[in-house]
DOVOVO-848935 format. One record per atom (N, C-alpha, C): x, y, z; chain. Coordinates in steps of 0.2 Angstrom, whole numbers, plus 5000, padded with zeros to 4 digits. Each point is the difference from the previous one (the first is absolute). Layout:
! DOVOVO-848935
[r [X; Y; Z]; A]
...
! end
This chain:
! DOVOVO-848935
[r [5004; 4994; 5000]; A]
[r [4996; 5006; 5000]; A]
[r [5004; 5006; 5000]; A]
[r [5006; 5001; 5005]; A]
[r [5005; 5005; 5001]; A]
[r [5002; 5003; 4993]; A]
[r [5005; 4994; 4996]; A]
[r [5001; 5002; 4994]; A]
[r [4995; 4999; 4994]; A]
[r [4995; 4998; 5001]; A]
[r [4994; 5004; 4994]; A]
[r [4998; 5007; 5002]; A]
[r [5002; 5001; 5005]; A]
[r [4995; 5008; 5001]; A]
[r [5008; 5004; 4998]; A]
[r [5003; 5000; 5001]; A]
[r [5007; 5004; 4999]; A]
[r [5001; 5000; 4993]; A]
[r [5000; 4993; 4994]; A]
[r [5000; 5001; 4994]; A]
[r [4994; 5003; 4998]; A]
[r [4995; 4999; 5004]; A]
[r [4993; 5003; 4995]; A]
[r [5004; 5007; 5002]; A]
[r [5001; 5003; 5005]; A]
[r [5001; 5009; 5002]; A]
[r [5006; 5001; 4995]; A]
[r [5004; 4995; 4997]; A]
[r [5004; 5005; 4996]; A]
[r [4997; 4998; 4991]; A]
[r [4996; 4995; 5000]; A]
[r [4996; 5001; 4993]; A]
[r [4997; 5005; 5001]; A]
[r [4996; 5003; 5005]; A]
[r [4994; 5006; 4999]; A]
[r [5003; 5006; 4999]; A]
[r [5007; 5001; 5004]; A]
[r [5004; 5005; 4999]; A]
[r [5003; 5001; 4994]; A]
[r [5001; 4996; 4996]; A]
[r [5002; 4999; 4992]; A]
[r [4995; 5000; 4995]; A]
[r [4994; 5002; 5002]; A]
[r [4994; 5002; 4993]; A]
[r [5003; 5007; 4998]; A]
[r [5002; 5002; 4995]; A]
[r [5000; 5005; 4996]; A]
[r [4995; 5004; 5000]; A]
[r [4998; 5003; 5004]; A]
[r [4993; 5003; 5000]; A]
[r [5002; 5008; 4995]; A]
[r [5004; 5002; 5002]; A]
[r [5002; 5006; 4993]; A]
[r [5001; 4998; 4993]; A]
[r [5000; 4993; 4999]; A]
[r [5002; 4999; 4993]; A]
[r [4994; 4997; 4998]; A]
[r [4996; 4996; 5005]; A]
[r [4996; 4996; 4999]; A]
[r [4995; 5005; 4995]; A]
[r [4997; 5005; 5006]; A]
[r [4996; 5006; 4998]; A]
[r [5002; 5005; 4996]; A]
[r [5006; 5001; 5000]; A]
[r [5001; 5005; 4997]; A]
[r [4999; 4998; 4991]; A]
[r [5001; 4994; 4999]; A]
[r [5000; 4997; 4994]; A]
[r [4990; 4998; 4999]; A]
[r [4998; 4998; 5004]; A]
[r [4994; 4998; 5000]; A]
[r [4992; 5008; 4999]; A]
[r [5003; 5004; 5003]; A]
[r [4997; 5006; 4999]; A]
[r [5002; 5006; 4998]; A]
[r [5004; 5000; 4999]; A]
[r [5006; 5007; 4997]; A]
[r [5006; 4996; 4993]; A]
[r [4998; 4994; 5000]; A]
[r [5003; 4999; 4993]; A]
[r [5008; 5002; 5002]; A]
[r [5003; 5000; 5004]; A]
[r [5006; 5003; 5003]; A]
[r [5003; 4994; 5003]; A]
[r [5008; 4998; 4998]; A]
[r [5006; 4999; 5003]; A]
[r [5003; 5005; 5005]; A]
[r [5000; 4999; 5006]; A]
[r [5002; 5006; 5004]; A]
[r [5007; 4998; 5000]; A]
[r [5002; 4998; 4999]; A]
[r [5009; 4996; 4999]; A]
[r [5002; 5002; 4994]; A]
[r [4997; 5005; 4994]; A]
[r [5001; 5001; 4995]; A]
[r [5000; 5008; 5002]; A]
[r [4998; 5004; 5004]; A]
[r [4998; 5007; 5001]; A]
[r [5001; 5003; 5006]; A]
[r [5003; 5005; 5001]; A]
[r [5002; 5005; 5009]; A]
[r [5006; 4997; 5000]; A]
[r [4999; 4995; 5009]; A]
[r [5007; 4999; 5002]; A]
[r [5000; 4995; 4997]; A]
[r [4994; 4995; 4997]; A]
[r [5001; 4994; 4998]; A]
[r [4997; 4994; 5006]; A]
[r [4998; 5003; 5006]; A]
[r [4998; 4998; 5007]; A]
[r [4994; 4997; 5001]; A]
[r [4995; 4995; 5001]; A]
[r [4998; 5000; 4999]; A]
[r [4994; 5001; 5007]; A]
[r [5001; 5002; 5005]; A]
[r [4997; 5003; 5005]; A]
[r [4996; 5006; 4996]; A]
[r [4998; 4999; 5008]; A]
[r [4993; 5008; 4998]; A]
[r [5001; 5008; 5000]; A]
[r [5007; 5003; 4999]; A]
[r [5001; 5005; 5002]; A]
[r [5002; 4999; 4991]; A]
[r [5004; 4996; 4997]; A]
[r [5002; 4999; 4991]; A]
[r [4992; 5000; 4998]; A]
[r [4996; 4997; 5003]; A]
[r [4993; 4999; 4996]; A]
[r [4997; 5006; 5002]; A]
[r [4999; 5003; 5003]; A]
[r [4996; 5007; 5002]; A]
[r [5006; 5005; 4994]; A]
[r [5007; 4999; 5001]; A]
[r [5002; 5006; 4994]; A]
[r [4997; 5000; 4993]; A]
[r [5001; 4992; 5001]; A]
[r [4999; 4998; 4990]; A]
[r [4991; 4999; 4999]; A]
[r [4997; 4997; 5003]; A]
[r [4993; 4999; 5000]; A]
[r [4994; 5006; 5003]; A]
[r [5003; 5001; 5005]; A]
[r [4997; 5006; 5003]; A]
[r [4997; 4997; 5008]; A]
[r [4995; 5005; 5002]; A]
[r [4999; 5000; 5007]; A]
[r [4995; 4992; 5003]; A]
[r [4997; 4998; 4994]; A]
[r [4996; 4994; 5001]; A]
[r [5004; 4993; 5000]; A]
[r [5005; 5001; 4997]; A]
[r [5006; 4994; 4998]; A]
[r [5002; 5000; 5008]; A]
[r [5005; 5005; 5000]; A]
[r [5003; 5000; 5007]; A]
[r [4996; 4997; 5005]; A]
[r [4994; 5004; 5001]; A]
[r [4997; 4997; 5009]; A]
[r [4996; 4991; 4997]; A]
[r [5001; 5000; 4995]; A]
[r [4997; 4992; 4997]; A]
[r [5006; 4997; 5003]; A]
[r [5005; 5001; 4996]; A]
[r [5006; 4997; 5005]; A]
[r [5003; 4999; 5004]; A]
[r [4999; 5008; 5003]; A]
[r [5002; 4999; 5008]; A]
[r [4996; 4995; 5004]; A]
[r [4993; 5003; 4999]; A]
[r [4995; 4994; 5002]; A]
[r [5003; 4992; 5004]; A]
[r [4999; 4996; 4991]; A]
[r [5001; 4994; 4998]; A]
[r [5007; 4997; 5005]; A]
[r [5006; 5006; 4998]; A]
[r [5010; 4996; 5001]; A]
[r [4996; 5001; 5010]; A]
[r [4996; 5007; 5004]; A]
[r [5000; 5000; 5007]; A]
[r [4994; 4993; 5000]; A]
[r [4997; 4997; 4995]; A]
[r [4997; 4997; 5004]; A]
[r [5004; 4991; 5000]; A]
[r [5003; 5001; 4994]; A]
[r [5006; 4994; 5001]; A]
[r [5004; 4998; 5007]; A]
[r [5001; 5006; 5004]; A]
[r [5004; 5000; 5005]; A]
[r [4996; 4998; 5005]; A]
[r [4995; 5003; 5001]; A]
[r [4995; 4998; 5005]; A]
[r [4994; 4991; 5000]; A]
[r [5003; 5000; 4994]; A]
[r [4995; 4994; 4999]; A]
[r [5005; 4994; 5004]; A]
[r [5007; 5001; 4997]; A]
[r [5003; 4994; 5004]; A]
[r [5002; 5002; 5005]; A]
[r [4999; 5004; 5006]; A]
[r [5003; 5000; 5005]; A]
[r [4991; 4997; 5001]; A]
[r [4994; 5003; 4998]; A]
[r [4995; 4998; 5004]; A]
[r [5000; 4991; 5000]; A]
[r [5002; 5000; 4996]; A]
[r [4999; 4991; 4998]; A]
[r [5006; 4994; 5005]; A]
[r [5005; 5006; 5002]; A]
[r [5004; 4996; 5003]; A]
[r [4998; 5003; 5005]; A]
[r [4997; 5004; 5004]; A]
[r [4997; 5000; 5006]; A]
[r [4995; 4995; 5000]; A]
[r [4995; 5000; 4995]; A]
[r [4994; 4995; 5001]; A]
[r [5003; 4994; 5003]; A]
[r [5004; 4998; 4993]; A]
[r [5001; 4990; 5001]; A]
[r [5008; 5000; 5005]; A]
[r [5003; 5004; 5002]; A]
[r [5006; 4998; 5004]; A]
[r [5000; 5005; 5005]; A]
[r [4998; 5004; 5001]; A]
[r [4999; 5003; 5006]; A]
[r [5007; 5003; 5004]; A]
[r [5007; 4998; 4997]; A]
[r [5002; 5004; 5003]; A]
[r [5005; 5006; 4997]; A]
[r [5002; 5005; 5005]; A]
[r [5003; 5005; 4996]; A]
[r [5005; 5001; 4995]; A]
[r [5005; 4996; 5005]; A]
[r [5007; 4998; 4995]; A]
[r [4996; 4997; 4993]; A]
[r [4998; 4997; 5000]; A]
[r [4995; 4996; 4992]; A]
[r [4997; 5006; 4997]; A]
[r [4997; 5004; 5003]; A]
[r [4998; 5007; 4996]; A]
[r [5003; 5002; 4997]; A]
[r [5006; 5002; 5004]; A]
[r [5002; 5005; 5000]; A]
[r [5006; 4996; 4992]; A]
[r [5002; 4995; 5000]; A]
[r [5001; 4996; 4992]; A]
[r [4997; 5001; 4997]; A]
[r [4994; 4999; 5001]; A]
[r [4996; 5000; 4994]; A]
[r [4999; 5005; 4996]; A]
[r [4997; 5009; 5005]; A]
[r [5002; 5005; 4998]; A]
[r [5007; 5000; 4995]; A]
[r [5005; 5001; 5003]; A]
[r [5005; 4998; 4996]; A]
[r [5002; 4997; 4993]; A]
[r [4998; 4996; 5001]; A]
[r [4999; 4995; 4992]; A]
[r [4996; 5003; 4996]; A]
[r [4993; 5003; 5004]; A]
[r [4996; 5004; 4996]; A]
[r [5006; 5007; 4998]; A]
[r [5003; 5003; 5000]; A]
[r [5003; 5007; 4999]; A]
[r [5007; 4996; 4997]; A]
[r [5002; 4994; 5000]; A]
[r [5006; 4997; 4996]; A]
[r [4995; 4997; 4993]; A]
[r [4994; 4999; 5001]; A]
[r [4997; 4997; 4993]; A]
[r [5000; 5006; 4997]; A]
[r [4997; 5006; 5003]; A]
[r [4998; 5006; 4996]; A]
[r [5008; 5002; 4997]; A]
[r [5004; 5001; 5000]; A]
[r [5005; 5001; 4999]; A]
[r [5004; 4995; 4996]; A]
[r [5000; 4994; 5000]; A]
[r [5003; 4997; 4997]; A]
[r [4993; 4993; 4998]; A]
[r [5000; 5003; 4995]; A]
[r [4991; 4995; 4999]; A]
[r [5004; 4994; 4997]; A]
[r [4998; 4994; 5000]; A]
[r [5003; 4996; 4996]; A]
[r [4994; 5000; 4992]; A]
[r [4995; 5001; 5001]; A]
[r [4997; 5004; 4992]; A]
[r [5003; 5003; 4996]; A]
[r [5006; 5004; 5004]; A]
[r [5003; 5005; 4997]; A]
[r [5009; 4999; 4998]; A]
[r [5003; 4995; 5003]; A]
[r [5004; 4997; 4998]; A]
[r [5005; 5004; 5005]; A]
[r [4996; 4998; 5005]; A]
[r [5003; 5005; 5005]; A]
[r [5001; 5008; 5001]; A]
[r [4995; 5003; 4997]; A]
[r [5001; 5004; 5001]; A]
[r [4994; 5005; 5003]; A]
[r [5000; 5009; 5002]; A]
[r [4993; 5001; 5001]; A]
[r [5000; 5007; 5002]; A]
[r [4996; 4999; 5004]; A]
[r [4998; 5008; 5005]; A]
[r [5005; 5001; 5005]; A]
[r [4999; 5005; 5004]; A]
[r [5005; 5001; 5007]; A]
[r [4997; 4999; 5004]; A]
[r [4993; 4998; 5000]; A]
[r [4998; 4994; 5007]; A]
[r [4997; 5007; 5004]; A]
[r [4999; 5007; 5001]; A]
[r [4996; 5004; 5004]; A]
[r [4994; 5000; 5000]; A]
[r [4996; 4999; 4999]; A]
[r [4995; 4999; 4996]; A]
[r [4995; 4993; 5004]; A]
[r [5005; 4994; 4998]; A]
[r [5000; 4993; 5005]; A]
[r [5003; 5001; 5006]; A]
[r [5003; 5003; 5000]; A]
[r [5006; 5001; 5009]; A]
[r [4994; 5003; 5001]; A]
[r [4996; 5005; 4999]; A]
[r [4994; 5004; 5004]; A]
[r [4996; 4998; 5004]; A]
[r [4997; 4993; 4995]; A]
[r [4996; 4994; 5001]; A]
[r [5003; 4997; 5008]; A]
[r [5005; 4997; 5000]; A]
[r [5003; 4996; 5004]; A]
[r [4998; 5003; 5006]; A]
[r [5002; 5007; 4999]; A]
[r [5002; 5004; 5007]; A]
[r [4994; 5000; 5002]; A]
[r [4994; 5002; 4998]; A]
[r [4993; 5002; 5001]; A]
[r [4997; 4995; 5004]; A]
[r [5001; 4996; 4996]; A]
[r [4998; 4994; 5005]; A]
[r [5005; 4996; 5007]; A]
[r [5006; 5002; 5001]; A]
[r [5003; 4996; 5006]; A]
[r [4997; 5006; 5004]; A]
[r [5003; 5006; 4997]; A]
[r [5003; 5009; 5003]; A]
[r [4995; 5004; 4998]; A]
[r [4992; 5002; 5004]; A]
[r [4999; 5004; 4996]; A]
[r [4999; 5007; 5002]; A]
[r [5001; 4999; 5006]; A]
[r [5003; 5007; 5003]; A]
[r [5005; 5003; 4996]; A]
[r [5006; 4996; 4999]; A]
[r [5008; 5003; 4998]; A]
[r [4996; 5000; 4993]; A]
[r [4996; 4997; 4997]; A]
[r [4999; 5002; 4993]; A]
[r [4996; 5007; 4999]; A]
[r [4996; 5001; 5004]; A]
[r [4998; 5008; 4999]; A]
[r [5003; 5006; 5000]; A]
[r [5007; 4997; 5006]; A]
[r [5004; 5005; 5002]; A]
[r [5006; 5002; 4992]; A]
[r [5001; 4994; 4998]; A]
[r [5003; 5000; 4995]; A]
[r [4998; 5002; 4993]; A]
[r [4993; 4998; 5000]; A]
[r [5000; 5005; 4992]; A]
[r [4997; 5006; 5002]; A]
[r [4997; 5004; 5008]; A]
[r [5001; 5006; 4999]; A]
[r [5010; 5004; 4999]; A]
[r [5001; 4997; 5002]; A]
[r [5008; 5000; 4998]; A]
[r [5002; 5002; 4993]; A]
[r [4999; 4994; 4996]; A]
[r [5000; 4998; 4994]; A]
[r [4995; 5006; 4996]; A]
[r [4996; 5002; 5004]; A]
[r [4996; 5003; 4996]; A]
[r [5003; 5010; 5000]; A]
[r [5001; 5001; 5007]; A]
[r [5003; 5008; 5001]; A]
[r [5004; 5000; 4995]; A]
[r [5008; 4995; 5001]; A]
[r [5006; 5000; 4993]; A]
[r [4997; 5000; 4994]; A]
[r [4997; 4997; 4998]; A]
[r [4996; 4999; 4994]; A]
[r [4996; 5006; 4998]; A]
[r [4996; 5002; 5003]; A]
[r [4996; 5009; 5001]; A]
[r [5008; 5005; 4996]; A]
[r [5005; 5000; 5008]; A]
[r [5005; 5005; 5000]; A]
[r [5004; 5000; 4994]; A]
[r [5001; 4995; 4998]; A]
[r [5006; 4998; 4995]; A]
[r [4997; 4999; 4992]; A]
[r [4997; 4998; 5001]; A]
[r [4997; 4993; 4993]; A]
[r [5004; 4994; 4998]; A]
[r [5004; 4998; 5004]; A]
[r [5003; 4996; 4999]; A]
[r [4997; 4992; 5004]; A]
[r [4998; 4997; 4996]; A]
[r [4996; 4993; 5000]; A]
[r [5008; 4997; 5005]; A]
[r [5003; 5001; 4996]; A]
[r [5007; 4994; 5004]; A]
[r [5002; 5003; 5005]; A]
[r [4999; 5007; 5000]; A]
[r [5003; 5003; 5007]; A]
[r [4998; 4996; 5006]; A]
[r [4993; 5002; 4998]; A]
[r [4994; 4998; 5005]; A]
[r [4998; 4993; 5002]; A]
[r [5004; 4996; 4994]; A]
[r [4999; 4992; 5003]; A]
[r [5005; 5000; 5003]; A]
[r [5005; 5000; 5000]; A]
[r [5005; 5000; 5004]; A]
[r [5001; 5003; 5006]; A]
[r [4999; 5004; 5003]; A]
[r [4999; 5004; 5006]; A]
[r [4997; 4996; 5003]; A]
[r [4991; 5000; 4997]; A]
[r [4995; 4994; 5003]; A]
[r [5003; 4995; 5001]; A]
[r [5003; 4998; 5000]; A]
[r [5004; 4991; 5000]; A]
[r [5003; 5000; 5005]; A]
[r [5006; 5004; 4999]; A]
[r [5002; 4999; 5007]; A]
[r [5000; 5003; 5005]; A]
[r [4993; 5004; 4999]; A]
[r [4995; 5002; 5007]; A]
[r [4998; 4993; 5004]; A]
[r [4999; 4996; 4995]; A]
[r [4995; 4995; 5002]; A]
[r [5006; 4995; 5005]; A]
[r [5004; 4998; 5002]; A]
[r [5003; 4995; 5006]; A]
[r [4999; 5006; 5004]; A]
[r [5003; 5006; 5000]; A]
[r [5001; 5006; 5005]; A]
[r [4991; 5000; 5002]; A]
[r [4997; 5002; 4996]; A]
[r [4991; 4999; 5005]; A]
[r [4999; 4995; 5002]; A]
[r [5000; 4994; 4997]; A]
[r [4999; 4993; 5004]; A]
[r [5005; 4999; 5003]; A]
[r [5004; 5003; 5003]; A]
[r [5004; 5000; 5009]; A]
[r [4998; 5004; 5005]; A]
[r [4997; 5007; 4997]; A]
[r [4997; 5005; 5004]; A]
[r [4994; 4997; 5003]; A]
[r [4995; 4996; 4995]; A]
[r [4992; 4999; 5000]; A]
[r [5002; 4991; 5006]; A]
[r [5005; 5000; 5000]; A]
[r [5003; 4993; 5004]; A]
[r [4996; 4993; 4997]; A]
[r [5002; 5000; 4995]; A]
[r [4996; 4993; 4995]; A]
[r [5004; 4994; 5000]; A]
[r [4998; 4995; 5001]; A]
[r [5001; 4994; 5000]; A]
[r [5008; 5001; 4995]; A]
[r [5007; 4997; 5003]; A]
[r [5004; 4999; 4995]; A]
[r [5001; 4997; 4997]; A]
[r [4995; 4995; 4995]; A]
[r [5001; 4998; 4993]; A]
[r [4999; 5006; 4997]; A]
[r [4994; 5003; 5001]; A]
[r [4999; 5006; 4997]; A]
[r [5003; 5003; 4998]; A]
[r [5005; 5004; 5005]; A]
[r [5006; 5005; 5002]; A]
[r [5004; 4998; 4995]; A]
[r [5002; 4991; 5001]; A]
[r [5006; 4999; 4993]; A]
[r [4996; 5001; 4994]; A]
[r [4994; 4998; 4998]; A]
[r [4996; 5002; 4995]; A]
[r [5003; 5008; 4997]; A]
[r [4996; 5004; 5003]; A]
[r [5004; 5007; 4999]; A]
[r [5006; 5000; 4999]; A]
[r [5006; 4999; 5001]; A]
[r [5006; 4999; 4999]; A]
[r [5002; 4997; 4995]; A]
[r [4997; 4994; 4996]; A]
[r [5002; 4999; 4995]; A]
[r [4995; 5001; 4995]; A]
[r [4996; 5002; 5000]; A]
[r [4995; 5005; 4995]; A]
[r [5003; 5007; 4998]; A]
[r [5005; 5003; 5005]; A]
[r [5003; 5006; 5001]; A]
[r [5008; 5000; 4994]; A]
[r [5001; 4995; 5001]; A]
[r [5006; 4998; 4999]; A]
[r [4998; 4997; 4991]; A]
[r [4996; 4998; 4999]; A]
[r [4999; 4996; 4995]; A]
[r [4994; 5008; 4995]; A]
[r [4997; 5004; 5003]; A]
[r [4997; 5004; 4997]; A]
[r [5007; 5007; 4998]; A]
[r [5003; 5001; 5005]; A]
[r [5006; 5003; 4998]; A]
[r [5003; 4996; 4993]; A]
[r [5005; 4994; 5001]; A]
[r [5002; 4998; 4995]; A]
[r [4994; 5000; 4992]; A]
[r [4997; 4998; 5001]; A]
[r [4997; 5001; 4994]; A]
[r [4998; 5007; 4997]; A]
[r [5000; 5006; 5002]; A]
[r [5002; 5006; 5000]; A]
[r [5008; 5003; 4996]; A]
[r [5002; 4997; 5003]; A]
[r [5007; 5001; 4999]; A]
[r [5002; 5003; 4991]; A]
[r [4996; 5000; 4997]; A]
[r [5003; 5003; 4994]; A]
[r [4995; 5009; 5001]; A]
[r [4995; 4999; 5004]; A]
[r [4995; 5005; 5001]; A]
[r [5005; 5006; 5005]; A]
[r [5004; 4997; 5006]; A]
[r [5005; 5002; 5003]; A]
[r [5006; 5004; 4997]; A]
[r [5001; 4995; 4994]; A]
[r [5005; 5004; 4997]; A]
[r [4998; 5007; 4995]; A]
[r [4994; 4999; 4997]; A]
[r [4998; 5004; 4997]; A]
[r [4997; 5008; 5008]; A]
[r [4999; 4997; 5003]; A]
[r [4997; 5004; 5004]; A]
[r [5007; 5008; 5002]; A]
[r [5004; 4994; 5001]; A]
[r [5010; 5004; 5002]; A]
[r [4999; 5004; 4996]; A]
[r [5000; 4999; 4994]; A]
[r [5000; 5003; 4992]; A]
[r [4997; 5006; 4999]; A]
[r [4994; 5001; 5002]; A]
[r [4994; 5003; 5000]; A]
[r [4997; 4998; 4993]; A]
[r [5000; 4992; 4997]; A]
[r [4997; 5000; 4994]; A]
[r [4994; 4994; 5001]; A]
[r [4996; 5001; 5006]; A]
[r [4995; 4995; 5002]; A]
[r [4995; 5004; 4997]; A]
[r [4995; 4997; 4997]; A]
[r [4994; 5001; 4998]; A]
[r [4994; 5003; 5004]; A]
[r [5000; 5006; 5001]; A]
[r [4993; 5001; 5005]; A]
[r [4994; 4997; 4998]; A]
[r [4994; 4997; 5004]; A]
[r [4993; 5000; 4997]; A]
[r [4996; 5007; 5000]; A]
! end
């Protein structure tokens, strides 16, 4: 049961849902246009305002679905707190996609909503001021991320959780990392 639910949370995290739709109702490869990304900040550039929150939508509910599911059938945290995981390593590295994908925000959302959801409000009002100040989407995932171990130690959350934020933090940073350099630059893309 352990590892059906762990492999199901990283198949769900691996649906294309930007490519899926964005091909199925915009007639769009979003891998062919913008940053090439297939998340919903790429599809809100290239598709517009309905693409984006369809995506957001669908990649936050990937994340939430396998943490519910591995709450339902295994019940405990460390197992969630995987299977989230899995869900934000499928988003990221879809095996549909030959390994490849989104940056997992989106489904990292998902995760945290459901273990964290205190730290998750705290976090995209976060997410959201930078985002308002700046216009930078990466700014502002980035900040939020690794807001999120620092608020899930403040808000005193169970320590899977904690390490959850930690390496969500760490792994939302690294997938950034070209957005970072651009940001040094001053040649990041505002929305």
């Amino acid at each position: 049961m352990t590892a059906g639910i762990l492999i199901l949370s990283y198949l769900l995290g691996s649906i294309p849902n930007g490519l899926i739709f964005g091909r199925l109702f915009w007639h769009r490869d979003l891998r062919n246009y913008g940053s090439k990304n297939i998340g919903a900040t790429n599809a809100w550039r290239v598709l517009g305002a309905k693409a984006g929150i369809l995506i957001f939508l669908l990649d936050f509910l990937k994340g939430a679905l396998s943490v519910l599911l591995a709450k339902i059938f295994l019940g405990d945290a460390w197992l969630m707190v995987c299977a989230g995981i899995l869900a934000v390593i499928g988003h990221t590295f879809s095996i549909f996609l030959g390994l490849r994908g989104g940056k997992g925000v989106s489904t990292g959302l998902g995760v945290i909503f459901m273990l964290i959801p205190k730290v998750t409000v705290c976090v995209f009002l976060i997410w959201l001021v930078i985002f308002l100040a700046t216009r930078y989407v990466s700014l502002a995932s980035i900040i939020a991320s690794i807001m999120t171990p620092i608020l899930a130690i403040a808000f005193d959350e169970q320590i899977p959780f904690v390490v959850l934020g930690v390496v969500a933090a760490i792994f939302i940073v690294y997938k950034h990392r070209e957005n970072i350099s651009r940001l040094r630059k001053g040649r990041e893309n505002r929305f």
